[in-house]
C-alpha positions in Angstrom: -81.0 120.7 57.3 -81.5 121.9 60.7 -81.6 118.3 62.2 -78.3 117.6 59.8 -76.5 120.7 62.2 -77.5 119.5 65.8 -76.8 116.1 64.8 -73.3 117.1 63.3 -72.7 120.1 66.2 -73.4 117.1 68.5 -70.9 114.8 66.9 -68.0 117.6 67.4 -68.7 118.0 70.8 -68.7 114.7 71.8 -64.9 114.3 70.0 -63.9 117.4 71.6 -65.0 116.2 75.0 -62.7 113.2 74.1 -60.0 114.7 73.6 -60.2 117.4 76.0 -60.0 114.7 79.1 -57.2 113.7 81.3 -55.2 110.5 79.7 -55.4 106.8 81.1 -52.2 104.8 79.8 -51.5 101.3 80.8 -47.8 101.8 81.7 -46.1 99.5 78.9 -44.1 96.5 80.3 -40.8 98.3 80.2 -41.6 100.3 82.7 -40.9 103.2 80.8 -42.7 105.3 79.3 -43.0 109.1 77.0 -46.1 111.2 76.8 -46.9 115.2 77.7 -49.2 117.3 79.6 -51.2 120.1 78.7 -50.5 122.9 81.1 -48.1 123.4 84.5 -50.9 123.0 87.3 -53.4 120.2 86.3 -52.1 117.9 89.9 -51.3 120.7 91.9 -55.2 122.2 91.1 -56.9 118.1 91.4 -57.9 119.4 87.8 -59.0 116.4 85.4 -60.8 118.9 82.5 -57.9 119.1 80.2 -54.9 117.1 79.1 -53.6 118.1 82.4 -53.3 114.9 84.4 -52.1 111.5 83.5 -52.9 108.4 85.2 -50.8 106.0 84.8 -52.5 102.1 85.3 -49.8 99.4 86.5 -50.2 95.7 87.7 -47.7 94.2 90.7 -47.7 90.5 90.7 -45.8 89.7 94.0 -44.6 91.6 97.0 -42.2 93.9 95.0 -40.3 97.6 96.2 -41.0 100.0 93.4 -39.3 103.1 92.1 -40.7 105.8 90.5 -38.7 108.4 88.7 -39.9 110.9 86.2 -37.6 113.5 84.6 -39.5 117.3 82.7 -38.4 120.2 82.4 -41.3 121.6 84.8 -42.0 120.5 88.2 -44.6 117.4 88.5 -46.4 116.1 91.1 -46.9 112.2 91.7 -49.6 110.5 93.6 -49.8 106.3 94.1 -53.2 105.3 94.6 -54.0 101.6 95.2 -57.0 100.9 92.4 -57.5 101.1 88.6 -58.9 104.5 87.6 -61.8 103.6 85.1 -63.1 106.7 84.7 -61.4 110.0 84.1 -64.5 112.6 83.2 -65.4 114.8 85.2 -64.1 113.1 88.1 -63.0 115.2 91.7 -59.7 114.0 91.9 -58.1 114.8 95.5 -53.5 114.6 95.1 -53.2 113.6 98.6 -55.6 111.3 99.5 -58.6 108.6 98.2 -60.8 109.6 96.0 -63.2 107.8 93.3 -64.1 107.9 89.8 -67.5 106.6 90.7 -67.0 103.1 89.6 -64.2 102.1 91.9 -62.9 103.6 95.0 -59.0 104.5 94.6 -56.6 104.4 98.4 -54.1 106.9 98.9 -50.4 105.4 99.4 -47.8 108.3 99.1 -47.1 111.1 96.5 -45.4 114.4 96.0 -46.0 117.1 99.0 -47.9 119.7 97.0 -47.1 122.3 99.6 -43.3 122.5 99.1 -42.9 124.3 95.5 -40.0 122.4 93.2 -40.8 119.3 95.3 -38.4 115.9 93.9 -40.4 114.3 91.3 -39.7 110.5 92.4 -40.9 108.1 94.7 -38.5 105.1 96.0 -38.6 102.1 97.9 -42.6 102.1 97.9 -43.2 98.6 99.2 -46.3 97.3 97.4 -48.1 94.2 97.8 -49.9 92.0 94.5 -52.3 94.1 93.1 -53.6 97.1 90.6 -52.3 100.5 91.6 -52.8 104.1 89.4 -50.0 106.8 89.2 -51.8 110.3 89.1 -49.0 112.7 87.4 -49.4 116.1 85.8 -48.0 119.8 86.5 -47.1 121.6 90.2 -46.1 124.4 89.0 -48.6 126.9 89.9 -48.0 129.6 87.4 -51.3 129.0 85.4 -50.1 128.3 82.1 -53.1 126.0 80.7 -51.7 126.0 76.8 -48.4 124.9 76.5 -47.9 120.8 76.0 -44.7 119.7 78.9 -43.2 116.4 77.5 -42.0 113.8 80.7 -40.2 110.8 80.7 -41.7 107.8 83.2 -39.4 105.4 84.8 -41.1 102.7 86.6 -39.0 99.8 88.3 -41.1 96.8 89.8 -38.3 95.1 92.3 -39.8 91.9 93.3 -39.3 91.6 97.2 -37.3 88.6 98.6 -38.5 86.5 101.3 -36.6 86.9 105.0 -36.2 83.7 106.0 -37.0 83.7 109.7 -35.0 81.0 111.9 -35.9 77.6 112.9 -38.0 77.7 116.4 -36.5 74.2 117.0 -33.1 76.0 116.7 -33.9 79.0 118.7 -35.2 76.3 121.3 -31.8 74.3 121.5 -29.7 77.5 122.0 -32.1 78.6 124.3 -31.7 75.6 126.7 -28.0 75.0 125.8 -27.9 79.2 127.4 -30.1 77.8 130.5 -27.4 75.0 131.1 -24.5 76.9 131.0 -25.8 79.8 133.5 -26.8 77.4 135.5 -23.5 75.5 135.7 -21.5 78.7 136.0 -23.8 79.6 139.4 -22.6 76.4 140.8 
């Protein structure tokens, strides 16, 4: 019996450590996406114990400007890190710069200032190259409330990027002389 009570204790506690964890979600391929947080200060404390923090996994297949807009009815905070987050326990998880999950290292591109309180909860025109990138999101409110749930919606738009075409040197070489020849005939 006692045997049958640490092996069943130890069963619980390793599904409540599960579920106590922050959330990885592949964003879906809408772009859009609906899920909550536990808590109003999980980002704004780096805090990954809890169902504070989201990351949010998302693959960019070419060059491509991307919009991020996320609509609560608390403030969030938003971080872009170049990288797949793999691992989400125990993890010390930094809002404004790299950081790793000790299996992969994860870059810092541009988030939410966590210094200015009620800070926009959106991030436009990020130009991204082909590649893996995470979305950190959870609660910048700072008023400590660790037990409510805070529903968000997640808009992501993946603009692919279209080439400049850049002018012919052979073309810029013509006008070029064809601008020599004329000066020169006008100072004669």
């Amino acid at each position: 019996m006692k045997y049958l009570s640490k092996t069943v204790f130890a069963l619980v506690m390793l599904c409540a450590t599960n579920l106590s964890q922050a959330s990885i979600i592949d964003l879906p391929l809408s772009g859009n996406l609906t899920d909550s947080v536990t808590g109003d200060t999980a980002w704004l404390l780096e805090d990954t114990f809890g169902n504070g923090l989201d990351f949010i996994l998302f693959e960019v297949t070419e060059s491509s400007l991307v919009d991020i807009v996320l609509n609560a009815s608390i403030d969030f905070g938003l971080s872009l890190y170049s990288g797949t987050v793999v691992n989400d326990f125990a993890i010390i998880f930094n809002n404004g710069s790299d950081f790793s999950d000790f299996d992969t290292d994860l870059t810092y591109i541009t988030g939410s200032d966590p210094f200015v309180p009620g800070a926009a909860d959106f991030l436009t025109n990020i130009s991204l190259e082909a590649g893996f990138y995470t979305l950190a999101l959870g609660g910048s409110e700072g008023l400590f409330d660790t037990f409510n749930e805070y529903a968000y919606q997640l808009d992501v738009d993946i603009n692919a990027a279209k080439p400049v075409s850049e002018p012919s040197i052979l073309l810029l070489l013509l006008f070029s002389m064809a601008g020599m020849l004329t000066s020169r005939r006008k100072q004669k």
